[in-house]
SESEGU-94378 format. One record per residue (C-alpha): residue number from 1; residue in one letter; x, y negated, z negated. Coordinates in nm, 4 decimals. Layout:
REM residues N
<num:NUM residuo:a X:X Y:Y Z:Z>
...
***
This chain:
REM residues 131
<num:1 residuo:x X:-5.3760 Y:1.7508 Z:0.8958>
<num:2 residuo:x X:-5.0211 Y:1.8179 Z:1.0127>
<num:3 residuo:x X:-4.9459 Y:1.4611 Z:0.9293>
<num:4 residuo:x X:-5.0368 Y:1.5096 Z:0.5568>
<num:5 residuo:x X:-4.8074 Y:1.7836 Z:0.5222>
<num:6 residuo:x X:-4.5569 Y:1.6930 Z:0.6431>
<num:7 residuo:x X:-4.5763 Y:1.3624 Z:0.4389>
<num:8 residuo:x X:-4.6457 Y:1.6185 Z:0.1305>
<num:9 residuo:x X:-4.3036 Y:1.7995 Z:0.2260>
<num:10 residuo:x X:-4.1009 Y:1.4650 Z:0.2480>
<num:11 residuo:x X:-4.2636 Y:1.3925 Z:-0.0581>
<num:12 residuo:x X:-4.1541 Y:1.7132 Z:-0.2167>
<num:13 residuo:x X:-3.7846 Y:1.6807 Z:-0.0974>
<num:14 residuo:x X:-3.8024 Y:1.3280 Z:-0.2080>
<num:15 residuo:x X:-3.9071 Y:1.4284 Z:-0.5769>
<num:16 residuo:x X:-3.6399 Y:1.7459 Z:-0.6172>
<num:17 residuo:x X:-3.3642 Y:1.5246 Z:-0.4924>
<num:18 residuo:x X:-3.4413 Y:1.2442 Z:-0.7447>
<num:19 residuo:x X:-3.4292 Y:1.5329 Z:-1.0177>
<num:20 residuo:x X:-3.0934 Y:1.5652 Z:-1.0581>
<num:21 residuo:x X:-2.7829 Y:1.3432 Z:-1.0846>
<num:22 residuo:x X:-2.4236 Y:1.5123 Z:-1.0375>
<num:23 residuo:x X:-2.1543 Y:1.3589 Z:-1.1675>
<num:24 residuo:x X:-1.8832 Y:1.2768 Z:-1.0368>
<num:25 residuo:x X:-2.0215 Y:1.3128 Z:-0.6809>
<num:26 residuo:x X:-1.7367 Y:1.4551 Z:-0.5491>
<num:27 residuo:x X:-1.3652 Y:1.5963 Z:-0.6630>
<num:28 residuo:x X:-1.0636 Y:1.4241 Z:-0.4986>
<num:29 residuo:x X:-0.7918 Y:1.6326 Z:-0.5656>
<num:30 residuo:x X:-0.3971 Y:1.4540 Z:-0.4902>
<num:31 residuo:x X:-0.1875 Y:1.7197 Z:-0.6154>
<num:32 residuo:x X:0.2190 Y:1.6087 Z:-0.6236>
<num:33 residuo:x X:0.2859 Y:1.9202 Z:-0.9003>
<num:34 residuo:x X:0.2256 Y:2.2956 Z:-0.9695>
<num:35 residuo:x X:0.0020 Y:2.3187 Z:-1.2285>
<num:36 residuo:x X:-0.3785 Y:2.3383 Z:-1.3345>
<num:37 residuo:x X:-0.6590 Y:2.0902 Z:-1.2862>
<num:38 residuo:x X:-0.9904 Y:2.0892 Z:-1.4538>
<num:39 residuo:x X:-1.2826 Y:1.9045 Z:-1.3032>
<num:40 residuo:x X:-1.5880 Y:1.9153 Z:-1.5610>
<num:41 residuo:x X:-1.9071 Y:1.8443 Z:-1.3198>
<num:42 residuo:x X:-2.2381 Y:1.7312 Z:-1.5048>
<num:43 residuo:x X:-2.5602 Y:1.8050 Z:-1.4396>
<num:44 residuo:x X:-2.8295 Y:1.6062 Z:-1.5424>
<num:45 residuo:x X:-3.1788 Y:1.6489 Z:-1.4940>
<num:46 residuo:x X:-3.3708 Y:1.3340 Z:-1.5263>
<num:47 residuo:x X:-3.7529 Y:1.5243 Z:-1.4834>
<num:48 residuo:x X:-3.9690 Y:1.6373 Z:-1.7185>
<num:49 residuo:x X:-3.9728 Y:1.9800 Z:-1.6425>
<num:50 residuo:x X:-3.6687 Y:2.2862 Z:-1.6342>
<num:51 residuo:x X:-3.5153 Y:2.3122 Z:-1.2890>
<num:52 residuo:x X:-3.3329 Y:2.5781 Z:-1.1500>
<num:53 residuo:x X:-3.0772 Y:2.5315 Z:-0.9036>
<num:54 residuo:x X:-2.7885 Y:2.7266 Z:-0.6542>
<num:55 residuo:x X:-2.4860 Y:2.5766 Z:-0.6378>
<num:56 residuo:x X:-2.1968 Y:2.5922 Z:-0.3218>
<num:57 residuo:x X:-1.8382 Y:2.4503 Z:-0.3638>
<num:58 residuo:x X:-1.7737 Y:2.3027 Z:-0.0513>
<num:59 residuo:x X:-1.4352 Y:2.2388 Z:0.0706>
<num:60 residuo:x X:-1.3438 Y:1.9582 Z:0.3090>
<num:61 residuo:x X:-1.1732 Y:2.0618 Z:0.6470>
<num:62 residuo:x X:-0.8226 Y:2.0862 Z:0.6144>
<num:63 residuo:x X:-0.8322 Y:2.1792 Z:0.2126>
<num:64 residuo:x X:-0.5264 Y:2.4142 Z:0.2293>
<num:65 residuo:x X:-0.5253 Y:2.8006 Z:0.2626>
<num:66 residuo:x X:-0.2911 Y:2.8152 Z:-0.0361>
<num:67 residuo:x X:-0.4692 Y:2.6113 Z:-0.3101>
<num:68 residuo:x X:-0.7251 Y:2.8549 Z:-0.4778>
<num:69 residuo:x X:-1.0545 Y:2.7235 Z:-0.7165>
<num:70 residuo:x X:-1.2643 Y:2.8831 Z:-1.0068>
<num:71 residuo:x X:-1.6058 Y:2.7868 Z:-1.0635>
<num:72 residuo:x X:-1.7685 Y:2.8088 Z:-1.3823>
<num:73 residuo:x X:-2.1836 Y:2.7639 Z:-1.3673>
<num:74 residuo:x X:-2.3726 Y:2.8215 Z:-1.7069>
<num:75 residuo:x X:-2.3091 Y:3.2378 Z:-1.7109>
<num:76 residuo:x X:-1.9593 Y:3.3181 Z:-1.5840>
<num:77 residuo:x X:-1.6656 Y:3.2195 Z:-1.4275>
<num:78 residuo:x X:-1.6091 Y:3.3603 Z:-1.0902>
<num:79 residuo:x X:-1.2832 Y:3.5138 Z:-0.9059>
<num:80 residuo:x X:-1.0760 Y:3.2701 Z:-0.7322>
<num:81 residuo:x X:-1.2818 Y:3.1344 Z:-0.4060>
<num:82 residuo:x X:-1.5905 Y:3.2662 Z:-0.4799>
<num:83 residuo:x X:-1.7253 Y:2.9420 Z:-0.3332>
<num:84 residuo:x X:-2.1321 Y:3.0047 Z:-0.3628>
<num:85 residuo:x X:-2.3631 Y:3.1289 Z:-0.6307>
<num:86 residuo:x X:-2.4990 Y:3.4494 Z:-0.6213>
<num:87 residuo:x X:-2.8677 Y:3.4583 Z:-0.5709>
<num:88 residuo:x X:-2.9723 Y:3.6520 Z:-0.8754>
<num:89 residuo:x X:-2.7734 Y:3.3756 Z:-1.0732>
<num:90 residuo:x X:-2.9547 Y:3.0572 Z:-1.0508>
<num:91 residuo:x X:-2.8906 Y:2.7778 Z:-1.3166>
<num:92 residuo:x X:-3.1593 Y:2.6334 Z:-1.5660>
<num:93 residuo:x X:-3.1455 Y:2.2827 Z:-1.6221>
<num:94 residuo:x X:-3.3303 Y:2.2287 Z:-1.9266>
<num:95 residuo:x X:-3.6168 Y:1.9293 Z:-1.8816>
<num:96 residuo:x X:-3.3934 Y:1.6059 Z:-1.9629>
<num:97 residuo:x X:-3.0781 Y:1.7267 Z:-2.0545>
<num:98 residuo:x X:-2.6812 Y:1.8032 Z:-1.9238>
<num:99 residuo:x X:-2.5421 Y:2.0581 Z:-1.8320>
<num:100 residuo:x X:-2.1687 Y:2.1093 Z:-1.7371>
<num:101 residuo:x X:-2.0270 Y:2.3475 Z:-1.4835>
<num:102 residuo:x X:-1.6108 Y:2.3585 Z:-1.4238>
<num:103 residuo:x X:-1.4103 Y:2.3805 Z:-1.1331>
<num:104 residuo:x X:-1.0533 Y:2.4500 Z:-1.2231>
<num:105 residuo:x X:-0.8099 Y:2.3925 Z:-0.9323>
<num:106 residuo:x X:-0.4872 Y:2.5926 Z:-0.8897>
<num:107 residuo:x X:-0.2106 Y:2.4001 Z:-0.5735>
<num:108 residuo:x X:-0.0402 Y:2.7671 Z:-0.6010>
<num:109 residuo:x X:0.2823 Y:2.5597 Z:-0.5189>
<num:110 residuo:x X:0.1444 Y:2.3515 Z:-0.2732>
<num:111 residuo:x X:0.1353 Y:1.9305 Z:-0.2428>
<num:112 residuo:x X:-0.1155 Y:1.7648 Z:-0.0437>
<num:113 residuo:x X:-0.4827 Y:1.6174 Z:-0.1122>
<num:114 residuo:x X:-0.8328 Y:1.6969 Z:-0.0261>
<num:115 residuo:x X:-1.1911 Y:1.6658 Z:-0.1531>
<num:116 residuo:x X:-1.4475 Y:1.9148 Z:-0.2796>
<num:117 residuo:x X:-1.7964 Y:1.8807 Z:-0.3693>
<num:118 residuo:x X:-2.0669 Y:2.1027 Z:-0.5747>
<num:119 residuo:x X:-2.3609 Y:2.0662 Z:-0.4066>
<num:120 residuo:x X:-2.6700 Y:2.2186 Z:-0.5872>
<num:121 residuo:x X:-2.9303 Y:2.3777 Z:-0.4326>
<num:122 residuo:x X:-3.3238 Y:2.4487 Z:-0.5096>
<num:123 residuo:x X:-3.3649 Y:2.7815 Z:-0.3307>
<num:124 residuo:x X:-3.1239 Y:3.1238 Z:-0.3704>
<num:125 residuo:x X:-3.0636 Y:3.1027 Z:-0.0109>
<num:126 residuo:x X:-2.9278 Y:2.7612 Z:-0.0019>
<num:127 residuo:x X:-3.1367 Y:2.5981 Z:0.2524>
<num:128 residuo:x X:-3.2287 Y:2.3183 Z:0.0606>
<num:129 residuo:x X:-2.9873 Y:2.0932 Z:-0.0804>
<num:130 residuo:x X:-3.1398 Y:1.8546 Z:-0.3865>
<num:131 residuo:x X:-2.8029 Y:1.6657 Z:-0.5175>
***
């Protein structure tokens, strides 16, 4: 019996991550001037059913104190690093469609490159990661 569920929660993970596609997969940022970036992130949900997801912008190591973000989900856009959605905000996918969240990107006078990625969530407490 333990068998089956556990094959029923691989199964489960399996399906949520196959759900959604994010696009692009990750933000490389190469920043050689002092101004704004946009990155326009879209969410697609393949399924046939609404999903609603968390979202966390994670930072690689070594992204630089300086350089600030803004994320914008489908209600608001947040104050500079706020970094993870707040759990009475989750995001609806709509069955089959796109959605696009924003992450502009101030260097605040700083050069240098890095990597960020929105990684989207399932549950408000961000335990389990679908894309």
């Amino acid at each position: 019996m333990r068998k089956l569920y556990i094959l029923l929660f691989s199964f489960f993970i399996s399906y949520m991550s196959a759900q959604l596609t994010v696009s692009p997969s990750s933000l490389a940022v190469n920043i050689s001037e002092n101004s704004e970036h946009l990155f326009n992130v879209t969410i697609t949900n393949t399924s046939g059913s609404d999903v609603t997801t968390w979202w966390k912008l994670k930072k690689a190591a070594g992204f630089p104190t300086a350089w600030s973000t803004t994320t914008c989900d489908l209600f608001t856009c947040y104050t500079p690093n706020f970094d993870i959605c707040p759990k009475n905000k989750g995001n609806v996918i709509p069955a089959n469609e796109s959605k696009t969240f924003q992450v502009h990107f101030y260097p605040n006078g700083v050069t240098g490159s890095s990597n960020m990625n929105l990684q989207l969530f399932s549950d408000k407490d961000l335990t389990n990661m679908i894309a």
